[in-house]
C-alpha positions in Angstrom: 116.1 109.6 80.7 116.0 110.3 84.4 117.3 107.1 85.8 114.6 106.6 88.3 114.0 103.7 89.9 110.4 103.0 88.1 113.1 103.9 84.2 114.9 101.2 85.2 112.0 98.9 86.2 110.5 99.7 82.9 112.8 100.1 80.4 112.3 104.1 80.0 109.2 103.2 77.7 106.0 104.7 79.0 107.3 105.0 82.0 104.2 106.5 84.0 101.6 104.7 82.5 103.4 101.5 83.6 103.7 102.5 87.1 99.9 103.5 86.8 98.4 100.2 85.5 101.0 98.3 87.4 99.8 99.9 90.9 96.0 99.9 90.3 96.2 96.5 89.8 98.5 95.6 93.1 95.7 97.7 94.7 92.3 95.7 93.3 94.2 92.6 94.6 93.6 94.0 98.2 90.2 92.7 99.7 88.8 96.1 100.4 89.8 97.4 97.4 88.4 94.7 94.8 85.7 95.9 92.4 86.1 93.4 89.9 86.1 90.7 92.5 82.7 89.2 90.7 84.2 88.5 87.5 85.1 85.1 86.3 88.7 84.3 85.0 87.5 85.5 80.9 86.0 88.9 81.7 88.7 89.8 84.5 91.4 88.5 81.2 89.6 90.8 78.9 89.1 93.8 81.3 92.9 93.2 82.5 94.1 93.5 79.1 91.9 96.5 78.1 92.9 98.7 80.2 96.6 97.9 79.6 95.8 98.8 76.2 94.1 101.5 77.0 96.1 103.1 79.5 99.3 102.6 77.4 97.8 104.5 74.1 97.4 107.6 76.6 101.5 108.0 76.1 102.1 111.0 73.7 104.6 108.8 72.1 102.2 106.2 70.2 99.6 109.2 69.3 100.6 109.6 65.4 100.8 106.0 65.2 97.5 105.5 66.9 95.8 108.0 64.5 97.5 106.3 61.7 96.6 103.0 62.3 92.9 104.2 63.2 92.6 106.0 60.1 93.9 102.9 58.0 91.0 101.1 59.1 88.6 103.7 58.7 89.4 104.0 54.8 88.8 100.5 54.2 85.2 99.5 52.1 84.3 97.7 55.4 85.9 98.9 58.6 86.1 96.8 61.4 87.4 98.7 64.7 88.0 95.6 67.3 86.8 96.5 70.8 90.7 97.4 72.2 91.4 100.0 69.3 88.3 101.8 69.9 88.4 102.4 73.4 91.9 103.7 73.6 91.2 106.2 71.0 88.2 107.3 73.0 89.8 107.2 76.4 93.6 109.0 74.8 90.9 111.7 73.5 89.4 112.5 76.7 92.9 112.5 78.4 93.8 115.2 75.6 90.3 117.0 75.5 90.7 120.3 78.1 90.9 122.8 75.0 87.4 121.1 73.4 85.7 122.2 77.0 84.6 126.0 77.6 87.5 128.5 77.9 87.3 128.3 82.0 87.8 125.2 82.1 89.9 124.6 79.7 92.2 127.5 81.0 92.1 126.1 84.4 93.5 122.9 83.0 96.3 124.6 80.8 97.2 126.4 84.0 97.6 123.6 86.2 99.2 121.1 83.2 101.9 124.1 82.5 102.5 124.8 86.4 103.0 120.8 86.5 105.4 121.1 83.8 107.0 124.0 84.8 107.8 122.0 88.3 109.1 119.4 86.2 111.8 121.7 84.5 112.9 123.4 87.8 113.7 120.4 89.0 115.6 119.7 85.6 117.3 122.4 86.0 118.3 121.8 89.4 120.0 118.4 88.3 121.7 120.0 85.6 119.3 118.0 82.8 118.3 119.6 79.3 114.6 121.1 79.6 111.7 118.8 78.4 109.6 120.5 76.1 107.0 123.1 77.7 109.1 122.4 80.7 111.1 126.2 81.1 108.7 128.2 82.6 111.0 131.5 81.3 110.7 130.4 77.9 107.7 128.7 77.1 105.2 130.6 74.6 102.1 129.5 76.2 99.7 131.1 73.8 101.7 129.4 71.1 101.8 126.4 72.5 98.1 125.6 72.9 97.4 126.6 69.4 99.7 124.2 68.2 98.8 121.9 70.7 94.7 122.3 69.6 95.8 122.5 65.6 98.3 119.4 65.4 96.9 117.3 68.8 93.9 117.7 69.5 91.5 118.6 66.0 92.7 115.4 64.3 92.4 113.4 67.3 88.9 114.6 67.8 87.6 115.0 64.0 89.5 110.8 63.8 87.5 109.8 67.3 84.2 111.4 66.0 84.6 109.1 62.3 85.3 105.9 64.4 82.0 106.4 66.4 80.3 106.9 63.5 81.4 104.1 61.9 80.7 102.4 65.0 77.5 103.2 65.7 75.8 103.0 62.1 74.8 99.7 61.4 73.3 100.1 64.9 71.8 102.9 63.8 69.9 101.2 60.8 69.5 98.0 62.4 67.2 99.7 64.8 65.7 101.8 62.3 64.7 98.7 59.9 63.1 97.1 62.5 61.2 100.2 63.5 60.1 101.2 60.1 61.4 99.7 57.4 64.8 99.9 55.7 66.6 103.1 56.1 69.9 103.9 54.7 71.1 106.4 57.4 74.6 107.5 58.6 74.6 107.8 62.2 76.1 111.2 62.9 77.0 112.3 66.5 77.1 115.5 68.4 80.0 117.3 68.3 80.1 119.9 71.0 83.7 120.2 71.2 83.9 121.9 67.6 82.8 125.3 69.0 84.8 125.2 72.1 88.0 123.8 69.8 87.3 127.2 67.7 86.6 130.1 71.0 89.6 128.6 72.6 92.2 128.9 69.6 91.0 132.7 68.5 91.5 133.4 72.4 95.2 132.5 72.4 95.4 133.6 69.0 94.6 136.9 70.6 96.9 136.5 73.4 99.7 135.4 71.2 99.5 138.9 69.6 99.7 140.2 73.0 102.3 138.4 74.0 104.2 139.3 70.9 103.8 143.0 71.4 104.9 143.1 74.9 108.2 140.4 74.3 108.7 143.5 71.3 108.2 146.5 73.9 110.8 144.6 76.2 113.5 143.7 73.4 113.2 148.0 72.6 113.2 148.4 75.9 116.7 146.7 76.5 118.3 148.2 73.6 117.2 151.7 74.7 118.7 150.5 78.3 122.1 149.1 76.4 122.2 152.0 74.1 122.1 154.6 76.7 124.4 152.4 79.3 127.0 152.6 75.9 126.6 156.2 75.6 127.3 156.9 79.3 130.5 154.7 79.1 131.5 156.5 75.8 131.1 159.9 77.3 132.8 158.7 81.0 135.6 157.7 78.6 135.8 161.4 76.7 
């Protein structure tokens, strides 16, 4: 807890994404800047309250919960994912999606997230506050990281995402499919692009993990070979 003005204001409870919503909203008040201006009072109520709910599920905090929840619904004989639910998964999955793109970008992105953090834990350090976590930029196992971060984030989030469309989409699917040619009984089934880019991406820091390993081993040899022959030099000063 930092103690910031915009904690305080909100409690320390997704802090950010507070300030986000709160100050996009103070902004589409202005004239110039009103895009939703055209809306009467039920869909500006709706869309208001959407992307609250949207914006709020993209705090790391509620993910478990969210993929709970959605996968509670899912398992039921007849699933029924309200509107709210639906786009908040899709929109925390996009916010989480960098390592389900091609390697460049999704190295550009880990770059720039860990550089970000890394900022974040000088300035912890400055103030004298405990690291956040990926926030020590002298101690964070990147490689490590992101295959954690791909095998327990970002896999079930996208494999949980891809069901809900599905289930979304299917009686859409057959409705238009009945009408076309008669009844078909027909899962809709979507593309999935981000499976081979979810599978480079981890065998390339799995590689570089190995890497990593073998050069943190080379320098821990290295230091004892330094501390050994430091000792041995005091020993024989000593003699």
């Amino acid at each position: 807890m930092s103690g910031s003005e915009a904690a305080l204001l909100y409690n320390d409870r997704a802090v950010l994404e507070n300030h986000h919503i709160s100050a996009s909203f103070r902004i589409l008040r202005e004239d110039e800047c009103n895009i939703v201006q055209n809306l009467s009072i039920e869909e500006f109520r709706e869309f208001r309250t959407l992307v609250i709910d949207m914006v709020l599920a993209t705090d790391m905090s509620f993910h478990f919960q969210q993929l709970k929840n959605m996968k509670n619904i899912l398992s039921l004989a007849e699933p029924k994912v309200d509107k709210s639910k639906a786009v908040s998964l899709v929109l925390h999955c996009c916010d989480i999606s960098h390592p389900a793109k091609r390697w460049d970008l999704h190295h550009r992105w880990t770059t720039q997230l860990l550089e970000e953090f890394f900022r974040q834990g000088d300035k912890e350090r400055e103030l004298g506050l405990p690291f956040s976590p990926l926030c020590d930029r002298n101690n964070t196992l990147v490689a490590e990281s992101q295959i954690g971060f791909i095998e327990f984030i970002v896999e079930p989030s996208m494999q949980v995402c891809s069901d809900m469309l599905e289930t979304i989409l299917t009686p859409l699917n057959v409705k238009e499919n009945n009408e076309e040619s008669g009844p078909v009984d027909r899962t809709f089934q979507i593309i999935k692009p981000w499976i081979a880019c979810l599978v480079e991406n981890k065998k390339i820091w799995k590689e570089q993990a190995i890497k990593d390993d073998e050069i943190r081993a080379q320098k821990e040899q290295d230091h004892k070979k330094e501390d050994n022959e430091i000792s041995n030099n005091a020993q024989g000063t000593n003699e």
